[in-house]
ChimeraX commands (.cxc) that place a marker at each C-alpha (Angstrom):
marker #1 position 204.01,28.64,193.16 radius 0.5
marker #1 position 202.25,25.44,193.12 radius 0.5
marker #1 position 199.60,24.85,195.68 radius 0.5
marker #1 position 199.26,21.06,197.13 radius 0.5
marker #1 position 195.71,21.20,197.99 radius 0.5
marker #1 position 195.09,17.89,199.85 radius 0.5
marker #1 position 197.96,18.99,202.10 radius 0.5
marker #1 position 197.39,22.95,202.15 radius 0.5
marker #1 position 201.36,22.99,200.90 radius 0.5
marker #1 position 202.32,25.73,198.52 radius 0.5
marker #1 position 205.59,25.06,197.31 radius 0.5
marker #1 position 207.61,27.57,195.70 radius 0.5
marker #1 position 210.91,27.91,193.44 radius 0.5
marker #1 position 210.80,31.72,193.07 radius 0.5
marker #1 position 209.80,35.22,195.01 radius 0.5
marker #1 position 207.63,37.85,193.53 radius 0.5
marker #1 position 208.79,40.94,193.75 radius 0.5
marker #1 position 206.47,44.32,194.51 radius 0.5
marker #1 position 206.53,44.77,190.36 radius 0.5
marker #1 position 205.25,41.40,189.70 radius 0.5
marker #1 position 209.14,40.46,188.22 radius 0.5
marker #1 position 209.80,36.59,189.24 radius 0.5
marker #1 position 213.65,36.44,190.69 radius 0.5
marker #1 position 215.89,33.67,192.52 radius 0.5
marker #1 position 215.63,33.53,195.96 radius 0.5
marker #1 position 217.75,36.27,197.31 radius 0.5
marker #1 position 218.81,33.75,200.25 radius 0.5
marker #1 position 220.30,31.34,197.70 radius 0.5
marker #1 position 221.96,33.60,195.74 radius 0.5
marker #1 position 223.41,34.91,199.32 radius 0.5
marker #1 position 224.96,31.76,199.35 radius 0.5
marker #1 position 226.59,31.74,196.26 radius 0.5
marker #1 position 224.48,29.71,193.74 radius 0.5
marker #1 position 224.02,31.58,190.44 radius 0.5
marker #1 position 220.83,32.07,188.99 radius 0.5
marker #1 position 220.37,29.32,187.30 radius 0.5
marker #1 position 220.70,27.00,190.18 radius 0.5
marker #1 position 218.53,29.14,192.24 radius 0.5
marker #1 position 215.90,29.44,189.32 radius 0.5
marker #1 position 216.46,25.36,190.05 radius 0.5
marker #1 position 215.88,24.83,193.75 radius 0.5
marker #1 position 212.85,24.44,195.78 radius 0.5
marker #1 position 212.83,25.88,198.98 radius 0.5
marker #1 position 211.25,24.19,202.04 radius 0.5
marker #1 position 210.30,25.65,205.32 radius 0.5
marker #1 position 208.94,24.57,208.42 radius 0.5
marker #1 position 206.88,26.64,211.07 radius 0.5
marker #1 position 206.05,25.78,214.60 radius 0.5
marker #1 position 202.54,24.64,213.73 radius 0.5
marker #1 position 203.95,22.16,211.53 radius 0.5
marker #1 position 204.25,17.98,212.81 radius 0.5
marker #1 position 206.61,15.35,212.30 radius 0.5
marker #1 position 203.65,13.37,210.37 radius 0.5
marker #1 position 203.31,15.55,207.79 radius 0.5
marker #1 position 207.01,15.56,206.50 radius 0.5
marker #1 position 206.79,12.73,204.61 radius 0.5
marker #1 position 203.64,13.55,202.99 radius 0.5
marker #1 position 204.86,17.09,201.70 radius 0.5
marker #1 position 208.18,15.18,200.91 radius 0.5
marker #1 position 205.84,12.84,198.70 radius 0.5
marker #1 position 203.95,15.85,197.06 radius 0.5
marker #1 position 207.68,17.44,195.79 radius 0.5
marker #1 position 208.57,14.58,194.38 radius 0.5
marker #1 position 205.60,14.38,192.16 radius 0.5
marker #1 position 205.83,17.99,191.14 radius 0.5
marker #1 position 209.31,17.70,190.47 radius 0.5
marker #1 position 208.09,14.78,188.53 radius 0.5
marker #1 position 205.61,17.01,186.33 radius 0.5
marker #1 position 207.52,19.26,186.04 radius 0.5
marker #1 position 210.99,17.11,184.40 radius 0.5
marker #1 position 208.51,15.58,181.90 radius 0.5
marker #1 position 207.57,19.36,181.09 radius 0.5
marker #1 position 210.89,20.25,180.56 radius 0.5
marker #1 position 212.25,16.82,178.74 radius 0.5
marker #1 position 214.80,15.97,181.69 radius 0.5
marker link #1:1,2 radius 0.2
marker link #1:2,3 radius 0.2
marker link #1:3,4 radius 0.2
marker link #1:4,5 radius 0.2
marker link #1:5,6 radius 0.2
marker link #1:6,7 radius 0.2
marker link #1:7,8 radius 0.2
marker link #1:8,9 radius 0.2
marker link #1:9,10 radius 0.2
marker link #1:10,11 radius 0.2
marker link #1:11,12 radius 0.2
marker link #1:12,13 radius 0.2
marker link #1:13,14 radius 0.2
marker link #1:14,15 radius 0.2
marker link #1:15,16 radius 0.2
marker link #1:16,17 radius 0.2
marker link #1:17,18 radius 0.2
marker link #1:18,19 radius 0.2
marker link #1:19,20 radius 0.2
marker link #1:20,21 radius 0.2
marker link #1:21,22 radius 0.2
marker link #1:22,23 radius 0.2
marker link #1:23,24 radius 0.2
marker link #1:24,25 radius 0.2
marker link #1:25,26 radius 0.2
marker link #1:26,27 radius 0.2
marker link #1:27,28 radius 0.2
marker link #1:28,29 radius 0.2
marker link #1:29,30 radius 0.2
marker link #1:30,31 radius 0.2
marker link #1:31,32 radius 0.2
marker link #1:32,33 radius 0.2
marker link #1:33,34 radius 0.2
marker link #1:34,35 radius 0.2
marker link #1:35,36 radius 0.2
marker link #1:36,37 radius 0.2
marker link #1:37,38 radius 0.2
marker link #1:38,39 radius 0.2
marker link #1:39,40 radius 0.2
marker link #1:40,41 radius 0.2
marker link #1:41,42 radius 0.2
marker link #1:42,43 radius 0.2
marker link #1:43,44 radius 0.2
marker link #1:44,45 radius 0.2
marker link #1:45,46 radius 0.2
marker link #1:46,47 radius 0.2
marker link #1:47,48 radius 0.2
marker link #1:48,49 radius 0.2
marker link #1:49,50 radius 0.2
marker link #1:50,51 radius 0.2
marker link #1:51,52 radius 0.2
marker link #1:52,53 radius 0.2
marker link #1:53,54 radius 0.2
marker link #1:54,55 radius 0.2
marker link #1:55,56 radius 0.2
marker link #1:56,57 radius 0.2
marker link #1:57,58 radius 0.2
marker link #1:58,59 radius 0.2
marker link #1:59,60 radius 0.2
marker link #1:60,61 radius 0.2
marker link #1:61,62 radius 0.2
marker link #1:62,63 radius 0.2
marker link #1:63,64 radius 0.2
marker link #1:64,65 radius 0.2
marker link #1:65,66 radius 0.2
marker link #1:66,67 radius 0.2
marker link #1:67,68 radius 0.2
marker link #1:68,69 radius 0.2
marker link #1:69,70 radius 0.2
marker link #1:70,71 radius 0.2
marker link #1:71,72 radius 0.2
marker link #1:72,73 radius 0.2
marker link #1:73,74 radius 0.2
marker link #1:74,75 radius 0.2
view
């Protein structure tokens, strides 16, 4: 989980399980996606508390961690 301090954004492309073991989102996998593609995806959710103003700005954040993260990986 990466933490996007300036906008108090954690954004997250796995679940933690009670024995510390990192797995795919049980709710993708519901849907059909194998592993891999779940192990790929980064899942956003919105809350009541949340405003149409800050969208963009968390939308903004991804994209530079998905940036990072690509020259990481070499892709």
């Amino acid at each position: 989980m990466r933490k996007c301090h300036a906008l108090q954004t954690h954004l997250s492309e796995v679940r933690v399980t009670n024995a510390n073991q990192l797995e795919p989102s049980h709710v993708l996998m519901a849907l059909g996606m194998t592993e891999i593609e779940a192990f790929s995806c980064i899942w956003f959710s919105l809350g009541w508390f949340n405003q149409a103003n800050e969208i963009p700005q968390v939308v903004e954040a991804a994209k530079k961690v998905v940036g990072q993260l690509r020259a990481m990986s070499g892709g």
